[in-house]
Each structure stands twice: as structure tokens, then as C-alpha cells.
C-alpha positions as CSV (number, residue, x, y, z in Angstrom):
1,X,115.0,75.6,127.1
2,X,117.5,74.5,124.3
3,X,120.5,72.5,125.5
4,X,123.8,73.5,123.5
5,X,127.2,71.4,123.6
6,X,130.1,73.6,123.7
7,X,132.7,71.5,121.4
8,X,136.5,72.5,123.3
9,X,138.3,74.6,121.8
10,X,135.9,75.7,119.3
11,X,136.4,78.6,117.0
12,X,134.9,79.4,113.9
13,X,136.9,78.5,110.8
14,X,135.2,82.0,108.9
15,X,134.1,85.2,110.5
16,X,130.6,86.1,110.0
17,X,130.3,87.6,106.4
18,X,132.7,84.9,104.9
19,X,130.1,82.5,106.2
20,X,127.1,84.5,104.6
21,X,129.3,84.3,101.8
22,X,130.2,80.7,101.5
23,X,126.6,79.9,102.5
24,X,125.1,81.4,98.7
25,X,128.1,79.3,97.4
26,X,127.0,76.2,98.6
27,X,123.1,76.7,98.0
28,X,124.0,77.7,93.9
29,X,126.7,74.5,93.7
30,X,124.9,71.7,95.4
31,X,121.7,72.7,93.6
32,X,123.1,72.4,90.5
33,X,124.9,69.3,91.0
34,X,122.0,67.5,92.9
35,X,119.7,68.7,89.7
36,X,122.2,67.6,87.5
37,X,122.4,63.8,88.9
38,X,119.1,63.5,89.4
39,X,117.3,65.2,86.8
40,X,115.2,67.7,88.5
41,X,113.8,71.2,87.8
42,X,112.6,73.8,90.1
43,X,109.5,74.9,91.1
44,X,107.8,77.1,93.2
45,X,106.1,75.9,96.4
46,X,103.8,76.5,99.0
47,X,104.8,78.2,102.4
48,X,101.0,76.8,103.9
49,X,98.2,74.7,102.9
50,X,94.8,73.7,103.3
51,X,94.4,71.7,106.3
52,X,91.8,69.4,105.0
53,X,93.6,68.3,102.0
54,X,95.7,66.2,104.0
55,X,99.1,67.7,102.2
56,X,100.7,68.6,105.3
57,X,103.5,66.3,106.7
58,X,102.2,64.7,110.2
59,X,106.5,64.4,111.1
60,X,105.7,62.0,113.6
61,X,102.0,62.9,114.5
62,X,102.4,65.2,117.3
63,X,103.8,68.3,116.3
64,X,101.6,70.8,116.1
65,X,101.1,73.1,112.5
66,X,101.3,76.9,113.1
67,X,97.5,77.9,112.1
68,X,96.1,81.2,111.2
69,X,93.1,82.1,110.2
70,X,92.6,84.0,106.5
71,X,90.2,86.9,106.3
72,X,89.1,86.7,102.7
73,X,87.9,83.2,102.6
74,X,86.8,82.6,105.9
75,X,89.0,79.6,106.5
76,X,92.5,78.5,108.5
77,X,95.1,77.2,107.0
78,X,98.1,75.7,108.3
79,X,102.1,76.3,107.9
80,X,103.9,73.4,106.0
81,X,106.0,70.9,108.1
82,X,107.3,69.7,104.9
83,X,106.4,69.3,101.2
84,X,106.1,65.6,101.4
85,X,103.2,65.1,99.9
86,X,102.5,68.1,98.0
87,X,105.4,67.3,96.0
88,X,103.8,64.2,94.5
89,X,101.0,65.9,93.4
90,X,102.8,68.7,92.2
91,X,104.6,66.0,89.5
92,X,101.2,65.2,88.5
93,X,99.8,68.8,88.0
94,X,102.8,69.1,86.2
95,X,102.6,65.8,84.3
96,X,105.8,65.0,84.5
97,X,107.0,61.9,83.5
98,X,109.2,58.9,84.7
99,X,112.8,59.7,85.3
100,X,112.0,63.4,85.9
101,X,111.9,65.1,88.9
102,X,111.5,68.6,91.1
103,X,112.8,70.2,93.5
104,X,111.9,73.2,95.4
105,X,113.2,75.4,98.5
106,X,111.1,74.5,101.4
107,X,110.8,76.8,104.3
108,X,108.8,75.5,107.6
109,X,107.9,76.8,111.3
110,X,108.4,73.7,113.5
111,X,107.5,75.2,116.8
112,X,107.4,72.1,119.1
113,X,110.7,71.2,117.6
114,X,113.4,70.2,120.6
115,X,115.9,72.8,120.0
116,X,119.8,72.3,120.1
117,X,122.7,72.4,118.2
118,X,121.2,70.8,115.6
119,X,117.5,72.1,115.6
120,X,115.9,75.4,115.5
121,X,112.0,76.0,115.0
122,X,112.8,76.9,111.6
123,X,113.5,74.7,108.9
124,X,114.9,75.6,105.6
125,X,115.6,72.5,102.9
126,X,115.7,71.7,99.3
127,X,112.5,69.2,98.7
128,X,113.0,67.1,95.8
129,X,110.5,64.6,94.1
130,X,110.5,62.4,91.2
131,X,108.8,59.7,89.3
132,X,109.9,56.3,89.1
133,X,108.0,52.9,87.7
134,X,106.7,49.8,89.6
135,X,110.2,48.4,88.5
136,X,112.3,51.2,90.4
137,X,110.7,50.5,93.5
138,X,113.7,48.2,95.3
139,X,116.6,48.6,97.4
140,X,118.8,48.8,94.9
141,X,117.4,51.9,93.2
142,X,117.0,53.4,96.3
143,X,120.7,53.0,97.2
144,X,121.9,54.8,94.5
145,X,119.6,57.5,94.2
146,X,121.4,57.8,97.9
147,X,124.9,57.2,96.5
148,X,124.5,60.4,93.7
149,X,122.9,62.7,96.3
150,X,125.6,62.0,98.8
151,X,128.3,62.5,95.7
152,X,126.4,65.5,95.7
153,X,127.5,67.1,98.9
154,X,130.9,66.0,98.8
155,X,131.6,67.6,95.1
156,X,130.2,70.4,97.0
157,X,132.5,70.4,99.9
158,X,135.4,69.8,97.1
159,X,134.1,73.3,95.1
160,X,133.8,75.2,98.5
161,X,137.1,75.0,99.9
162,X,139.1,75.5,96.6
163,X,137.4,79.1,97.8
164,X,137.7,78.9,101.3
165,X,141.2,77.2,102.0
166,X,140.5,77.4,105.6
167,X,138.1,74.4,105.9
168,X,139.5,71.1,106.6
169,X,136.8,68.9,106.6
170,X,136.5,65.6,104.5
171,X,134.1,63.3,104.0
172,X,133.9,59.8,103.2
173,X,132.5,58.8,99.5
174,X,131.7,55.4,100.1
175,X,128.5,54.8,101.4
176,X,127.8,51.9,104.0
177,X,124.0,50.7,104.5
178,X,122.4,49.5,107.6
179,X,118.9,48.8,108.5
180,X,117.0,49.9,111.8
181,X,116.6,46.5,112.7
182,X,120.8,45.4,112.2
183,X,121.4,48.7,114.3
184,X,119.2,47.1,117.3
185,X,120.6,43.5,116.6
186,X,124.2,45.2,116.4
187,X,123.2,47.4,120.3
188,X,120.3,46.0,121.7
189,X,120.9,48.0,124.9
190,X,121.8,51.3,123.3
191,X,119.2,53.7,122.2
192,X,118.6,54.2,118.9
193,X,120.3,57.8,118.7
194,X,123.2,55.9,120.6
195,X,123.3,53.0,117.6
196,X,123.9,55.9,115.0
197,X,126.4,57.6,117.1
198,X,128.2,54.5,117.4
199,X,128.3,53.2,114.2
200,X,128.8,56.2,112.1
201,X,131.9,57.1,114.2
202,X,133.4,53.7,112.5
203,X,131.8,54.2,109.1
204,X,131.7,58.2,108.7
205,X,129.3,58.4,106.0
206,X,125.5,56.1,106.4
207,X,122.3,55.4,104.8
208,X,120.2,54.1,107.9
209,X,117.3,52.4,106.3
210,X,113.8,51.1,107.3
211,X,112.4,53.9,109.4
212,X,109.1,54.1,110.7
213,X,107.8,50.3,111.7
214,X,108.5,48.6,115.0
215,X,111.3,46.6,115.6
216,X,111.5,43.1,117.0
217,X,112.0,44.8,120.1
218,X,108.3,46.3,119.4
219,X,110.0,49.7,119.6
220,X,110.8,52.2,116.9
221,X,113.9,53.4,115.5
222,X,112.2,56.5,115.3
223,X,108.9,57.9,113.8
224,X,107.6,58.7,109.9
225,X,104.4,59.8,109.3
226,X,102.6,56.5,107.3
227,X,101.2,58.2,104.2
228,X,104.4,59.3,102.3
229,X,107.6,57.0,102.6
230,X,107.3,53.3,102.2
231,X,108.8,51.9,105.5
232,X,110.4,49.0,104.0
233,X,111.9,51.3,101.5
234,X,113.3,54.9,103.1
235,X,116.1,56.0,105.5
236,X,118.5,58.8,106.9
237,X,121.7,59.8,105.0
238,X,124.0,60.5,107.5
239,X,127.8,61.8,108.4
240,X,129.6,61.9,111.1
241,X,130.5,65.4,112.3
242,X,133.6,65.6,113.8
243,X,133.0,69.3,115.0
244,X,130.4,68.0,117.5
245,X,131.8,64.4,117.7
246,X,127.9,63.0,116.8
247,X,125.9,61.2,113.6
248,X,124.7,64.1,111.6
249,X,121.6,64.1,109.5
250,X,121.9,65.6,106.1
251,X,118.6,64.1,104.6
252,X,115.4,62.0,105.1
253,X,114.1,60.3,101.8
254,X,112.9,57.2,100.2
255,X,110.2,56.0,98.1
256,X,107.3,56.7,98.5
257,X,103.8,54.4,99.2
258,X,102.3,53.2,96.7
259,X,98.6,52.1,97.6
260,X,99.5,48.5,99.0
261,X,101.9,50.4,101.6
262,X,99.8,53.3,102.4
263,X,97.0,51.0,103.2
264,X,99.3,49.0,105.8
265,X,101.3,51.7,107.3
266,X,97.7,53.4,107.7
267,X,96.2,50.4,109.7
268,X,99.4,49.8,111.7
269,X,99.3,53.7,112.5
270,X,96.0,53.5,113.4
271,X,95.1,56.6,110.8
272,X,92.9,55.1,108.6
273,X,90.2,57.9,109.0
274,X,92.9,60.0,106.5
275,X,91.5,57.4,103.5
276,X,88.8,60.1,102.8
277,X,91.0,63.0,102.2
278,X,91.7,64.5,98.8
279,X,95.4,63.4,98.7
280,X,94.7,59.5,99.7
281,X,91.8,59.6,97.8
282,X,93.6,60.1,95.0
283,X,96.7,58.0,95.8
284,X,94.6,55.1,96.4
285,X,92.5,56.0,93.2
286,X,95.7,55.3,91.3
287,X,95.4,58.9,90.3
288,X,98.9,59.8,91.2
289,X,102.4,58.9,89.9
290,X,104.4,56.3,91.9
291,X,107.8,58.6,93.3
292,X,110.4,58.5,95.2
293,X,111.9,61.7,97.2
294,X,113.3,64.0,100.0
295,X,114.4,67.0,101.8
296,X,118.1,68.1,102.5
297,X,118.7,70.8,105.0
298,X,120.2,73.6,103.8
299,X,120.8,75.2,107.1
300,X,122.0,71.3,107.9
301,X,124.4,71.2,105.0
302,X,126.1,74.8,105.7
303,X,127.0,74.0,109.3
304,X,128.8,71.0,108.1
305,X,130.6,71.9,105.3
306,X,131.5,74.8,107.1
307,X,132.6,73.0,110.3
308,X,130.0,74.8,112.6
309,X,129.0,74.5,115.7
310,X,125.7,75.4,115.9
311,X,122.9,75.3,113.9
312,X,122.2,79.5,114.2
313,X,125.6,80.3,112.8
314,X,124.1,79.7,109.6
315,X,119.8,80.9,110.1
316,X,118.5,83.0,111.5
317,X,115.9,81.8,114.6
318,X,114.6,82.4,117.9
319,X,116.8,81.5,120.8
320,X,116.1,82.0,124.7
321,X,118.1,83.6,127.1
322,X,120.2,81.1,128.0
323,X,121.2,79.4,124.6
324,X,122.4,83.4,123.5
325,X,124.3,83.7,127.0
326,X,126.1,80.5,126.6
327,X,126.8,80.8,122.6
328,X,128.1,84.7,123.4
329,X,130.6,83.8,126.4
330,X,131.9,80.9,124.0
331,X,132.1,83.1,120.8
332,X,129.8,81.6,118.7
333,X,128.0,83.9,116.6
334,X,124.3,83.4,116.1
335,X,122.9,85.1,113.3
């Protein structure tokens, strides 16, 4: 069963076709502006894959794909998680070159997905990719790449409620970045959802960085599948959401392994068996472009803009009984 937090004295700032309304807003404005600042272009992608391709994103290698079998060819295949790693190959199908970019809508079934306020079993986000040379790959590309996409949003936010005078969110500009391993150094006794919550309620607006190794403490911040993001070299961009009084993530990215990092994050994972699939094949054949990328929610990104509560104020999911009974006495609207 879902757990949902009531905030008090919540009431939705727009009744339910304004949101609808303000929701195709903010999908046309932050797409252009994220295109424009990072030089992207759209293109279309796939809703499932080929299982033994290795495309599909492992999440953090438990989750179960939704898998159904296809009567024409005889063969499953399996609902994206995310387009991780199909996006690199798509920039070389496309042979794209350095300093360009894609982006596409992604749309996933996530059905072992823990589902709250934040989370629903459906995931809807803008997956963008784009190549980058050997000299790109450092921090400091990184945390600007991280600095334009969050500029991004808040221009966003700024076009949105010239329309919608109602909303009083702001947002902090300024980026501050913190590593996984300064979060545990910072709270050693907190748990790592209680280090964000801390610290983004003093800095508003975070890149948390380094996801995916263990920490001194020999635990993890959290997981990342080994075979997309370099570890030393990724991160969450985060806000704090005063609507729910909690860190919010907008957007997982980084760049991604080249074959050094794949190699080491695949031995520490214990996953080198995936070398002999079509995708590490060829990223370990030097085959493929070095890149750098990520996925923004756009479900994610509507609820806080628009100061929402919930998560199916602005999608439409599956809910059990006792999410709907909860969300109806307390006049929230789930679409």
C-alpha cells in the first residue's frame, strides 16, 4: 500500500483543468529552453526493447521489467525503465557529433516502484543525451551542464506564473554541490534520505554528486545501475519543496562511462557477465561516442512548479483503495 503525507492546510493553488492547462505550458516552455541551452533535438524513442541487447536500465538491479511476449516474431521483449543507454546509441545511429545532443519523451511502467507522494508506477520524463570529448569529462563540465538545466526550470517557473498569478513558489538560482561522501561526513548517523532532507532545507536548490559506489562507511548513498553513469562523475539535482517540507528530485544525470569506468563499476557490481552484450560490446569496442546525459520528470517538474501535493494531481496512475480514500477526504484530486 502507498503511504501519502497530508501537508496541513493543503489546498490546490489551480482547480483541475487550470492544472491540465498549465501542465502543456510547462512541457512546451521548459523544452524549449532546456533544448535551447544545451543544444538538443528531438527524437522519437522506444516504449520497449529487446531484452538481450542489454539497452534497458537495471535502476538499481532489482526492479523487475514489465515483459510480454510478441506473436509475430516469437520473442519477449521488455518495457523500458529508462532510455539510459539507448540514448547513446541513438547519438551514434544518428552520428551526431560533439557538442550536440537529443532529447526525447520517455514513458516507463515501474511496477515495483514504492509508491507515495512522490512515486507512481508510471514514469513520464524528458531523456536527454549528448556528446562530449575526453576533455569534457570533469567536474567542472558537469557542474554547469547542471547549472543551465537547473536555469532551465526556474525560467520556467518565471514564464508559468506571469500566466498563473496564483503560484507563489520561488526557487533558488544558485546552485550548491555536495558529494555523497561530505553528506555522510556532514551526518554520519542520519540516513542518506535524512542527509538530503537536512541539507537542502538550508541550501534550497542541490546537485548531490557521486552516486552509486560505497562510502567509507561501506554503504551506499543510494544505487545506479554500473553501465551508464560514471560514479565518480554523476548526481541528483535537487529542490527543496516547501509544499511537502522534503528534498525533491527533479533529475538524475551525469556522464556517462567510458570503457575504464564501465569495466570497474562492472567488477565492483559484480555484473561482468553483461561484457558480452551488444551495447558493452560495443562501448568497450570504442564503437560508441563518449556522452554525458539524463532524465527530468515531467510529472516531477509539474507538481513543483505547480505547488502540488501529490504526484497524481498531475498523471494519471493506478492507486489502491486507501491512497484514493485518503486523497478524496483531503481534497486532493487525483487525475
Amino acid at each position: 500500500m502507498s503511504k501519502v503525507i497530508i501537508p496541513a492546510g493543503y489546498k490546490s493553488l489551480l482547480g483541475m483543468y487550470e492544472t491540465q492547462t498549465a501542465i502543456g505550458m510547462i512541457k512546451k516552455i521548459f523544452e524549449n529552453k532546456l533544448c535551447s541551452s544545451l543544444n538538443l533535438k528531438r527524437v522519437s524513442a522506444p516504449l520497449f526493447v529487446d531484452p538481450d541487447t542489454g539497452l534497458n536500465d537495471d535502476l538499481n538491479g532489482v526492479e523487475r521489467p514489465v515483459r510480454f511476449d510478441i506473436k509475430e516474431t516469437g520473442k519477449d521483449a521488455v518495457v523500458v525503465h529508462s532510455l539510459a543507454k539507448w540514448k547513446r546509441m541513438a547519438l551514434h545511429t544518428y552520428k551526431f557529433s560533439a557538442g550536440e545532443g537529443l532529447y526525447t519523451d520517455m514513458n516507463a511502467i515501474r511496477r515495483d516502484e514504492e509508491m507515495d507522494n512522490l512515486h507512481s508506477v508510471y514514469t513520464d520524463q524528458w531523456d536527454w543525451e549528448k556528446i562530449i570529448t575526453k576533455d569534457d569529462r570533469n567536474i567542472e563540465y558537469l557542474k554547469d551542464t547542471v547549472q543551465r538545466e537547473v536555469d532551465a526550470i526556474c525560467d520556467t517557473l518565471d514564464a508559468i506564473k506571469t500566466h498563473f498569478p496564483e503560484l507563489t513558489l520561488e526557487l533558488e538560482r544558485k546552485v550548491t554541490f555536495v558529494t555523497t561522501q561530505e553528506l555522510e561526513d556532514m551526518y554520519p548517523d542520519r540516513t542518506p534520505k535524512e542527509r538530503e532532507n537536512i541539507f537542502l532545507c538550508e541550501h534550497k536548490t542541490a546537485f548531490i554528486m557521486q552516486i552509486g559506489g560505497k562510502l567509507r562507511s561501506g554503504q551506499r548513498h543510494d544505487g545506479r545501475a554500473p553501465d551508464y553513469d560514471d560514479w565518480a562523475l554523476n548526481g541528483d539535482i535537487m529542490f527543496w519543496n516547501d509544499t511537502l517540507g522534503c528534498a525533491f528530485e527533479i533529475s538524475s544525470m551525469g556522464i556517462r562511462v567510458d570503457k575504464e569506468s564501465l569495466e570497474r563499476q562492472l567488477k565492483e557490481s559484480g555484473c561482468e557477465d553483461r561484457k558480452n552484450m551488444p551495447f558493452h560490446k560495443a562501448l568497450l569496442g570504442g564503437e560508441l561516442p563518449l556522452t554525458m546525459g539524463g532524465g527530468i520528470g515531467q510529472s516531477r517538474l509539474s507538481m513543483l512548479l505547480l505547488q502540488k501535493a501529490h504526484i497524481g494531481e498531475v498523471q494519471v496512475s493506478i492507486w489502491d483503495k486507501e491512497t484514493k480514500r485518503i486523497c478524496t477526504e483531503n481534497n486532493i484530486v487525483l487525475l
